[in-house]
VOKOLGU-994193 format. One record per atom (N, C-alpha, C): x, y, z; atom name; residue in three letters. Coordinates in Angstrom, 3 decimals. Atoms other than C-alpha are relative to their C-alpha. Example, Ala and Ser with C-alpha at 12.3 -4.5 7.8 and 13.67 -1.06 7.14 Angstrom:
2
SITE        xx        yy        zz  name  resn
SITE     0.890    -1.190     0.000     N   ALA
SITE    12.300    -4.500     7.800    CA   ALA
SITE     0.900     1.200     0.000     C   ALA
SITE    -0.820    -1.190    -0.060     N   SER
SITE    13.670    -1.060     7.140    CA   SER
SITE    -0.770     1.090     0.730     C   SER
//
This chain:
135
SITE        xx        yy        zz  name  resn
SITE     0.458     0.243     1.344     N   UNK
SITE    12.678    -7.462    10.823    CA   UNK
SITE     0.224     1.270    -0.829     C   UNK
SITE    -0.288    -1.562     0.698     N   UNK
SITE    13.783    -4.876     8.031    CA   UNK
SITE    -1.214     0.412    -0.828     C   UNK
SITE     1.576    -0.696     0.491     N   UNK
SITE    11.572    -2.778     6.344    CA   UNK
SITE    -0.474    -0.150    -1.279     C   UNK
SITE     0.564     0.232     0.995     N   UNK
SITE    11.304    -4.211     3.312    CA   UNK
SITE    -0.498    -1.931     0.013     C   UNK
SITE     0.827     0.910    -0.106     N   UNK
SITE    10.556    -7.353     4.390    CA   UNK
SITE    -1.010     0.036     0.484     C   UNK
SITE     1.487    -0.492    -0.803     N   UNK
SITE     7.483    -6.051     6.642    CA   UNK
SITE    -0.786     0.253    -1.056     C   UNK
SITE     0.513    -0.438     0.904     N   UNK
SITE     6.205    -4.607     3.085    CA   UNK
SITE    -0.468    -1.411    -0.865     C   UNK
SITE    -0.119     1.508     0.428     N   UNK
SITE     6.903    -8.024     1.431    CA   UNK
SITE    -1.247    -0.604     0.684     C   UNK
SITE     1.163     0.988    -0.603     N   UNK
SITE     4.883    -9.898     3.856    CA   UNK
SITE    -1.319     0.693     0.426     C   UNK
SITE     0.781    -0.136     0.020     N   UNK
SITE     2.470    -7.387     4.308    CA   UNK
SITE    -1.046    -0.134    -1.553     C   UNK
SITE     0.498     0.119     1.455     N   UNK
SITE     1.715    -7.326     0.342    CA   UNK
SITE    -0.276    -1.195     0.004     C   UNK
SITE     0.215     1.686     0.147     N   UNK
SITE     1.617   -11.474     0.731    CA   UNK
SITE    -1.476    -0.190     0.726     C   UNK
SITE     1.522     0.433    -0.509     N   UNK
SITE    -1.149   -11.288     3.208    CA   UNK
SITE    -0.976     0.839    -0.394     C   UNK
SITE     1.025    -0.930     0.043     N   UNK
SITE    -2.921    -8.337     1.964    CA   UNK
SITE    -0.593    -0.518    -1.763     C   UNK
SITE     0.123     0.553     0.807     N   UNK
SITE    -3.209   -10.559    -1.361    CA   UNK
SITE    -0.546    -1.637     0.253     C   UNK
SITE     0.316     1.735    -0.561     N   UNK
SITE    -3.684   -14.176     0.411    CA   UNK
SITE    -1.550     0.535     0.606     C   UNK
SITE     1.106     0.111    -0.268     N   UNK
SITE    -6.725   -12.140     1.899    CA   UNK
SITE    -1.115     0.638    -1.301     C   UNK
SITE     1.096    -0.360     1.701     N   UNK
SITE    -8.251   -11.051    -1.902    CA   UNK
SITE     0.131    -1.005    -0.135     C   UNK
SITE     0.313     1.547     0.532     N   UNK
SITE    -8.104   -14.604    -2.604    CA   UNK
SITE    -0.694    -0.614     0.970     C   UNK
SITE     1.078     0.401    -0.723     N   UNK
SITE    -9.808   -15.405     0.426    CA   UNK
SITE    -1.330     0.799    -0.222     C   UNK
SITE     1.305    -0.453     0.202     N   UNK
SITE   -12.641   -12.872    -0.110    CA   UNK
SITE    -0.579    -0.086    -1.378     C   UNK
SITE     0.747     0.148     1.300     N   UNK
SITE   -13.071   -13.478    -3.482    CA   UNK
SITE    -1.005    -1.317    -0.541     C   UNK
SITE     0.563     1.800    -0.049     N   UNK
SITE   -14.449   -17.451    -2.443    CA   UNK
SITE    -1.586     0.950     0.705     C   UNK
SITE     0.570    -0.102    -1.066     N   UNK
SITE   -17.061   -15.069    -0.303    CA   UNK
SITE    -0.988     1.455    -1.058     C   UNK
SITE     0.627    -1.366     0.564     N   UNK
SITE   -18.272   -12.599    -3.298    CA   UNK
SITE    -1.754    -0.431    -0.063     C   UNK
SITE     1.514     0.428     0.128     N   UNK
SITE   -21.434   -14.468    -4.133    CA   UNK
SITE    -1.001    -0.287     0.901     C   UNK
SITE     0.738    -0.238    -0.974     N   UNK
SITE   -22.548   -14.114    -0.688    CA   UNK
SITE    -0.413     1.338     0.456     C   UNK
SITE     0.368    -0.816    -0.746     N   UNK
SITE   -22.697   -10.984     0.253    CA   UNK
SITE    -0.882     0.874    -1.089     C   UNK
SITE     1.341    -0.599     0.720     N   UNK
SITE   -25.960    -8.290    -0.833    CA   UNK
SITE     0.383     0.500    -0.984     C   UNK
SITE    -0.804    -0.781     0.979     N   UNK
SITE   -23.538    -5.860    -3.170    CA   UNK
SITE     1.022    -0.485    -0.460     C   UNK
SITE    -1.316     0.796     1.113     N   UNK
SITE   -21.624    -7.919    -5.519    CA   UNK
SITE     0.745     0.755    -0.750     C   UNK
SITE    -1.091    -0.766     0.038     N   UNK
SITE   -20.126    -5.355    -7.273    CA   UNK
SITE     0.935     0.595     0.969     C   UNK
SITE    -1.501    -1.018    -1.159     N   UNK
SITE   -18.191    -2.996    -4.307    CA   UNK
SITE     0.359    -1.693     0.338     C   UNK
SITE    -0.992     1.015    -0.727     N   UNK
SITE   -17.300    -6.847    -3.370    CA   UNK
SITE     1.123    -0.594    -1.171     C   UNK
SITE    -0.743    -0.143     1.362     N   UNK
SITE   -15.883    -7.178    -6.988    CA   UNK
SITE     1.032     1.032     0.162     C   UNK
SITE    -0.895    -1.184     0.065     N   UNK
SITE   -14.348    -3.952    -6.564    CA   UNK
SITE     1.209     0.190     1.016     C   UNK
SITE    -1.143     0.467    -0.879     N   UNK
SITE   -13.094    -4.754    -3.250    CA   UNK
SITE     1.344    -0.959    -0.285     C   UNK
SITE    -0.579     1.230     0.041     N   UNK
SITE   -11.455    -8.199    -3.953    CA   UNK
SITE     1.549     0.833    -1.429     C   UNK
SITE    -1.349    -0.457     0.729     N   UNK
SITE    -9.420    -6.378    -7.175    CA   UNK
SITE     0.623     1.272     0.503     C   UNK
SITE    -1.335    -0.765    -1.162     N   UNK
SITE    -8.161    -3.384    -5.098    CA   UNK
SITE     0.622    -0.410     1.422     C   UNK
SITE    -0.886     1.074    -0.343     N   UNK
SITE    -7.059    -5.816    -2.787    CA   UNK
SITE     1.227    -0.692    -0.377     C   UNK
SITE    -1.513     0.387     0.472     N   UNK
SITE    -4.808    -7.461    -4.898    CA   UNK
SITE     0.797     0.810    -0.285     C   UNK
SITE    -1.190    -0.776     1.028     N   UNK
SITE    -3.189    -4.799    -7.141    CA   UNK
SITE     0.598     0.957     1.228     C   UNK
SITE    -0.522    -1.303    -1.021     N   UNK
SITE    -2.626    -2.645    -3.449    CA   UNK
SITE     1.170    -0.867     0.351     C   UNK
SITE    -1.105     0.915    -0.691     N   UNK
SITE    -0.739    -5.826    -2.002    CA   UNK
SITE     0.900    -0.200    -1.295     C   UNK
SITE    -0.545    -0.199     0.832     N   UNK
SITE     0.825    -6.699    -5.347    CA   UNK
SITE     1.319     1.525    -0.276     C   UNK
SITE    -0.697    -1.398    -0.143     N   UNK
SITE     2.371    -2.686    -5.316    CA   UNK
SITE     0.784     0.139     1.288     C   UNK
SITE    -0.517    -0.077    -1.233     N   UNK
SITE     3.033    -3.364    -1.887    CA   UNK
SITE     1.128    -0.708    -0.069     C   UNK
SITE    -1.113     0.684     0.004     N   UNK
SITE     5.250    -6.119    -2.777    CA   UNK
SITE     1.267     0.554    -0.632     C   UNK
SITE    -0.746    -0.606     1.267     N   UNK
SITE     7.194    -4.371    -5.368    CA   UNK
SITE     0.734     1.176     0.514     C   UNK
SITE    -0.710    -1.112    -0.765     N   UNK
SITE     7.703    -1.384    -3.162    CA   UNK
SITE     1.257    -0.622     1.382     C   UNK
SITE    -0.968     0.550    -0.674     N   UNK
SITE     9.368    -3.799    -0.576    CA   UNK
SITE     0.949    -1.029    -0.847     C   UNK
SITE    -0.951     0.700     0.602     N   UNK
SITE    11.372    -5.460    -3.109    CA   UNK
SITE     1.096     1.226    -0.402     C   UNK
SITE    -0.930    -1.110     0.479     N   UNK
SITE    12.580    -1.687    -4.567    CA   UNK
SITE     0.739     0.512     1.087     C   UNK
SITE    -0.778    -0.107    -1.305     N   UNK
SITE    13.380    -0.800    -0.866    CA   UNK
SITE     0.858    -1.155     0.045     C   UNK
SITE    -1.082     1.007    -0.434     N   UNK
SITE    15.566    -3.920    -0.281    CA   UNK
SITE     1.415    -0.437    -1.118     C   UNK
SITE    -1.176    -0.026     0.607     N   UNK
SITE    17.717    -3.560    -3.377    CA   UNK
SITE     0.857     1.686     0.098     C   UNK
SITE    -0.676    -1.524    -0.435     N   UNK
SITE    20.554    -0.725    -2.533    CA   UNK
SITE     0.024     0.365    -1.023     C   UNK
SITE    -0.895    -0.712     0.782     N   UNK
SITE    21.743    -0.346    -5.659    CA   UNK
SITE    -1.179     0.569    -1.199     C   UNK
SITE     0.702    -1.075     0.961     N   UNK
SITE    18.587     0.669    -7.494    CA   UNK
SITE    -0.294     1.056     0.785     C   UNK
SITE     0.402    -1.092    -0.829     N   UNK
SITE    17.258     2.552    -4.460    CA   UNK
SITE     0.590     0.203     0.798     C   UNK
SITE    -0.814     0.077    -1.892     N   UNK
SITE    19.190     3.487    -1.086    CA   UNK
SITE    -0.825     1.214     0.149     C   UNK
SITE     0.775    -0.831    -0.573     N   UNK
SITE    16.643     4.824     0.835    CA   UNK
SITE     0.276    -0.153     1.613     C   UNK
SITE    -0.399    -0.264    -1.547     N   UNK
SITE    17.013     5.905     4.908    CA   UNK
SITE    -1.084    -0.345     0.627     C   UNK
SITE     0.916     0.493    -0.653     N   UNK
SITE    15.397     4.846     7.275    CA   UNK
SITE    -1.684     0.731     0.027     C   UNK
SITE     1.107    -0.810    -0.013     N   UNK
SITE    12.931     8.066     8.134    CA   UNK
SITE    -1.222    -0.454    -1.544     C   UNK
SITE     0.706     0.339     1.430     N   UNK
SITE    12.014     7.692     4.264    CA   UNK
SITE    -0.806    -1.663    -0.127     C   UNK
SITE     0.344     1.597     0.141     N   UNK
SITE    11.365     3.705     4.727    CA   UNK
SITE    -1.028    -0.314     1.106     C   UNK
SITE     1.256    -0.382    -0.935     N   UNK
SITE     9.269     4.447     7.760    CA   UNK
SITE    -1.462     0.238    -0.526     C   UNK
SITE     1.372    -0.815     0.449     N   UNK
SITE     6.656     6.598     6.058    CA   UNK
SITE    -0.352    -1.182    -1.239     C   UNK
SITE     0.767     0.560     0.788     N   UNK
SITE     6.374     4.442     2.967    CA   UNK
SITE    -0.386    -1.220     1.034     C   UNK
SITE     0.545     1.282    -0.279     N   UNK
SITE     5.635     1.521     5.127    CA   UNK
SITE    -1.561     0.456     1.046     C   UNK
SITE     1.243    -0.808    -0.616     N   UNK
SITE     3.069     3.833     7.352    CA   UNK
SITE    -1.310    -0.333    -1.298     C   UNK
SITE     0.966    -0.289     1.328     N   UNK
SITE     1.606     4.407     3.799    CA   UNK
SITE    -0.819    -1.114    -0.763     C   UNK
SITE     0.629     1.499     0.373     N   UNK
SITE     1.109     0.385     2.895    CA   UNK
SITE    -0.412    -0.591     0.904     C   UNK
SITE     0.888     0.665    -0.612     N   UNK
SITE     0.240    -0.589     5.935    CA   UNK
SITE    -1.766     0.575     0.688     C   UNK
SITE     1.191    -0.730    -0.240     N   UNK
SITE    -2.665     2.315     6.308    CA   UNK
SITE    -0.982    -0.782    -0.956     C   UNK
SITE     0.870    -0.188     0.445     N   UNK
SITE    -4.367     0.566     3.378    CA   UNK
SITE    -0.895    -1.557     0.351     C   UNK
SITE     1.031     1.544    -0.465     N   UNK
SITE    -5.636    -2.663     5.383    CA   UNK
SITE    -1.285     0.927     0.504     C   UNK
SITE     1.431    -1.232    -0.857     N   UNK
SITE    -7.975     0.398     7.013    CA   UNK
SITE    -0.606     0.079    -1.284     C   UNK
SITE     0.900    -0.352     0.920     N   UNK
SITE    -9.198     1.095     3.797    CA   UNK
SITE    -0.638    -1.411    -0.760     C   UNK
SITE     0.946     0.789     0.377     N   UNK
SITE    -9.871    -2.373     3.056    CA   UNK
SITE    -0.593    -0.879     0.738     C   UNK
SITE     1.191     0.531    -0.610     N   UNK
SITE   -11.645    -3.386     5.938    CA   UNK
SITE    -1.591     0.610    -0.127     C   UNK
SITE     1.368    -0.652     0.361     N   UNK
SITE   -13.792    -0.702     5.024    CA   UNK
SITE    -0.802    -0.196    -0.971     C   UNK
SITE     0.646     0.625     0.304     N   UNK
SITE   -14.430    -2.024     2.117    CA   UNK
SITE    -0.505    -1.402     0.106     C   UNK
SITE     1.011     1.314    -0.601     N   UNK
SITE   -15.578    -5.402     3.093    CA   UNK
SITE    -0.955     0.216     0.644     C   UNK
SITE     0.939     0.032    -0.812     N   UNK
SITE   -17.657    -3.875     5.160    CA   UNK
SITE    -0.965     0.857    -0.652     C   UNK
SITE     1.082    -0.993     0.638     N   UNK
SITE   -19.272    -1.575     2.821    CA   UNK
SITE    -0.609    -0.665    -1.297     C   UNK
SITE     1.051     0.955     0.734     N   UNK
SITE   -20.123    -4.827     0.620    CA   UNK
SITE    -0.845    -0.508     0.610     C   UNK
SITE     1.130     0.343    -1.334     N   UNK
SITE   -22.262    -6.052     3.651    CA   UNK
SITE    -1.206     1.359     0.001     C   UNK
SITE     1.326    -1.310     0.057     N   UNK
SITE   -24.028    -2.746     4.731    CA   UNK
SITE     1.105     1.355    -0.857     C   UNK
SITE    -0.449    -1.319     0.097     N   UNK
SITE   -23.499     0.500     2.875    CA   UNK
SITE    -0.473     1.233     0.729     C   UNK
SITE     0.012    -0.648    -1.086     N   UNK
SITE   -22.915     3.219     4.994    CA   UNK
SITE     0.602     1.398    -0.251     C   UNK
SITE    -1.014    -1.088     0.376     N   UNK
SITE   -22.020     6.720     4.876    CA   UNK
SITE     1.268     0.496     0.503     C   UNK
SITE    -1.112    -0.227    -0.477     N   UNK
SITE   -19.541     6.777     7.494    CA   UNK
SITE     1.084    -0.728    -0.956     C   UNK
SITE    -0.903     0.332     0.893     N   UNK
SITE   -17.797     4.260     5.653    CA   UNK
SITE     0.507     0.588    -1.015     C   UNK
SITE    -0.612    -0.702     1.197     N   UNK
SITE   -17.624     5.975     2.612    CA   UNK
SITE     0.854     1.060     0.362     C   UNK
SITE    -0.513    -1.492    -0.984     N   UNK
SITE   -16.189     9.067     4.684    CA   UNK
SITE     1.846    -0.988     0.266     C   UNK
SITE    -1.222     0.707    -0.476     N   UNK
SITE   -13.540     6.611     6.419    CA   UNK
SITE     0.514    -0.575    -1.499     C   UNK
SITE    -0.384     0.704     1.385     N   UNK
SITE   -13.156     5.337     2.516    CA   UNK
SITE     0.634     1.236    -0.667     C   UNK
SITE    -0.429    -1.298     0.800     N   UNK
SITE   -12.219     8.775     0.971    CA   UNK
SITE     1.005     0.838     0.737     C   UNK
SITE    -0.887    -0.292    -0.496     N   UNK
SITE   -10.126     9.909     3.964    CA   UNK
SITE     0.979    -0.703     0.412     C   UNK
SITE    -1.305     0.929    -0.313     N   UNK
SITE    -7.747     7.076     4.458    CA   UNK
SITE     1.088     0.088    -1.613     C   UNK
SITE    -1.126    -0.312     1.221     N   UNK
SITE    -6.433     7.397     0.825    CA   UNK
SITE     0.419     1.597     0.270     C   UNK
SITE    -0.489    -0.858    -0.006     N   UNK
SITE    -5.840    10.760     1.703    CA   UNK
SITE     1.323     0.054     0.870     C   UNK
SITE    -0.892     0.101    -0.564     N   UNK
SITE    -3.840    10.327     4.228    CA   UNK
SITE     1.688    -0.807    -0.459     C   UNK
SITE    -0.657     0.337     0.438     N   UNK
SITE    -2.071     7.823     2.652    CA   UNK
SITE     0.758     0.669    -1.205     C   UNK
SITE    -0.670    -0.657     0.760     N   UNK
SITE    -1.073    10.105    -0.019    CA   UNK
SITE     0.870     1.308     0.732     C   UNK
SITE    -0.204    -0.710    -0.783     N   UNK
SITE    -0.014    12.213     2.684    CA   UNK
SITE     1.617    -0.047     0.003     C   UNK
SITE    -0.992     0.469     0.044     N   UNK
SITE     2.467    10.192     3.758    CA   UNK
SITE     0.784    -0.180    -1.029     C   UNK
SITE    -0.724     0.290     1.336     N   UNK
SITE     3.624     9.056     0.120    CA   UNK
SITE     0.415     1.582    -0.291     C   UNK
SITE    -0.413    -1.635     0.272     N   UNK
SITE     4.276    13.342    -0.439    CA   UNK
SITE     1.368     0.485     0.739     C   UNK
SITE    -1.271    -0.734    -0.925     N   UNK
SITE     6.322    13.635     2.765    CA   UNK
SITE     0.879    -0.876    -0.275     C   UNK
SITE    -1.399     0.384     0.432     N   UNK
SITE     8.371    10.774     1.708    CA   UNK
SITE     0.812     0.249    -1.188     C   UNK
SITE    -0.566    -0.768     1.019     N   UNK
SITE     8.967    12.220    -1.711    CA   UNK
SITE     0.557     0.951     0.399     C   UNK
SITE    -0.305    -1.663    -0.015     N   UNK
SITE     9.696    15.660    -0.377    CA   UNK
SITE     1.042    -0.486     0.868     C   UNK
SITE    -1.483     0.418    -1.150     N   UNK
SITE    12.462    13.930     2.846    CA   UNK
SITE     0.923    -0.361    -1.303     C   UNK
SITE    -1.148     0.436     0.566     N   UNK
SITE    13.909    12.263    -0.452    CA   UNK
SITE     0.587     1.149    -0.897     C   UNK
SITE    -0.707    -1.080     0.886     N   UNK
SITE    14.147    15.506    -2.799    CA   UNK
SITE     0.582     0.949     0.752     C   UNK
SITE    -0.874    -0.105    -0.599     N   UNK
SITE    15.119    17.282     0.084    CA   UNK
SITE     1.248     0.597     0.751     C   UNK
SITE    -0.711     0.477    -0.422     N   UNK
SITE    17.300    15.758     1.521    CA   UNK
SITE     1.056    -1.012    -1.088     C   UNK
SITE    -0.504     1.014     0.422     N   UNK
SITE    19.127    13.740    -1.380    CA   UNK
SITE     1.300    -0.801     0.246     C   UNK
SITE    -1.315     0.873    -0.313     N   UNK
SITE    22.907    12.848     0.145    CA   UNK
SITE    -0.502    -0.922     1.279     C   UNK
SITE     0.175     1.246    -1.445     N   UNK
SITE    21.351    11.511     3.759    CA   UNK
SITE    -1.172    -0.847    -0.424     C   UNK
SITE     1.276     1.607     0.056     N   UNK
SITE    17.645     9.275     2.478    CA   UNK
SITE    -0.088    -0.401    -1.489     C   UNK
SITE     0.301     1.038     1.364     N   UNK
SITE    17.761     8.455    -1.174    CA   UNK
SITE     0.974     0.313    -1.071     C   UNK
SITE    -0.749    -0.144     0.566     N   UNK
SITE    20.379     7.882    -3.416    CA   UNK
SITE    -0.374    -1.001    -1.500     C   UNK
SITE     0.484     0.182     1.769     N   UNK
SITE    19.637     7.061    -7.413    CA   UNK
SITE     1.422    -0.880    -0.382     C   UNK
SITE    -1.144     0.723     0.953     N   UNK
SITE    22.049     4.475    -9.093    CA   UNK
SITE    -0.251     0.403    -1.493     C   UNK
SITE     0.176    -0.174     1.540     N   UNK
SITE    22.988     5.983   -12.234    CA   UNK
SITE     0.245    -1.418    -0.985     C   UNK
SITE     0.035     0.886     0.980     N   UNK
SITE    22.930     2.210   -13.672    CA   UNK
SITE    -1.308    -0.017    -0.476     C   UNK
SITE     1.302    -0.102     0.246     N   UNK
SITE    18.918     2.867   -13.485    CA   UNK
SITE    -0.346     0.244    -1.260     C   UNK
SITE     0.396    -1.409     1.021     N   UNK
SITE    18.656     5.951   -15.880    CA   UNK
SITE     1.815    -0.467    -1.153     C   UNK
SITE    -1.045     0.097     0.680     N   UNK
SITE    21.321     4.766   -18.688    CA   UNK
SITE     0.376     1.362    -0.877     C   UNK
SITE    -0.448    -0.897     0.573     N   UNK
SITE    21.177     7.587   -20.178    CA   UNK
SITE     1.040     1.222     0.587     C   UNK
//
């Protein structure tokens, strides 16, 4: 399976499950963080999709593998951050919040080192179609 379809279908389910938890807000004790959950849910999977659509066209992006690795490390780290929240609309917790503030880090981690493999490195992982940038 290539790596922008893994992104694709992870953005499909990581959006098919904000539409499932959003049937499940008016149950649980903290309706807002489940509010809050349910829309960073979508817009993560949504971004997710978009990033495996920009990976799978060459000619806006040609990105290498190493580079296509890490961003997909980087979208699929954030199901961790949203089991945490679901679970921190149930009980709030301080670990959670802890595991909530260090998983985006990481994930920006990753998103840094794949910027920095593509600047670089620019002839072997990412190549720019000057039809992008018309100018």
């Amino acid at each position: 399976m290539s790596h922008s379809k893994k992104l694709v279908l992870s953005g499909c389910a990581l959006v098919l499950t904000s539409l499932m938890w959003s049937t499940q807000i008016h149950v649980v004790p903290f309706t807002r963080k489940a509010i809050t959950t349910y829309l960073k849910m979508k817009s993560e999977g949504i971004i997710s999709i978009m990033a495996g659509f920009i990976i799978r066209d060459k000619n806006l992006c040609n990105i290498g593998n190493k580079t296509s690795k890490y961003i997909i490390y980087t979208h699929i780290s954030l199901w961790i951050q949203c089991a945490a929240d679901v679970a921190n609309s149930f009980i709030p917790n301080n670990l959670l919040l802890v595991i909530m503030h260090v998983v985006p880090l990481i994930c920006l981690m990753f998103a840094w080192l794949a910027i920095l493999i593509c600047v670089a490195s620019p002839n072997k992982h990412a190549h720019y179609s000057k039809s992008v940038f018309p100018l």
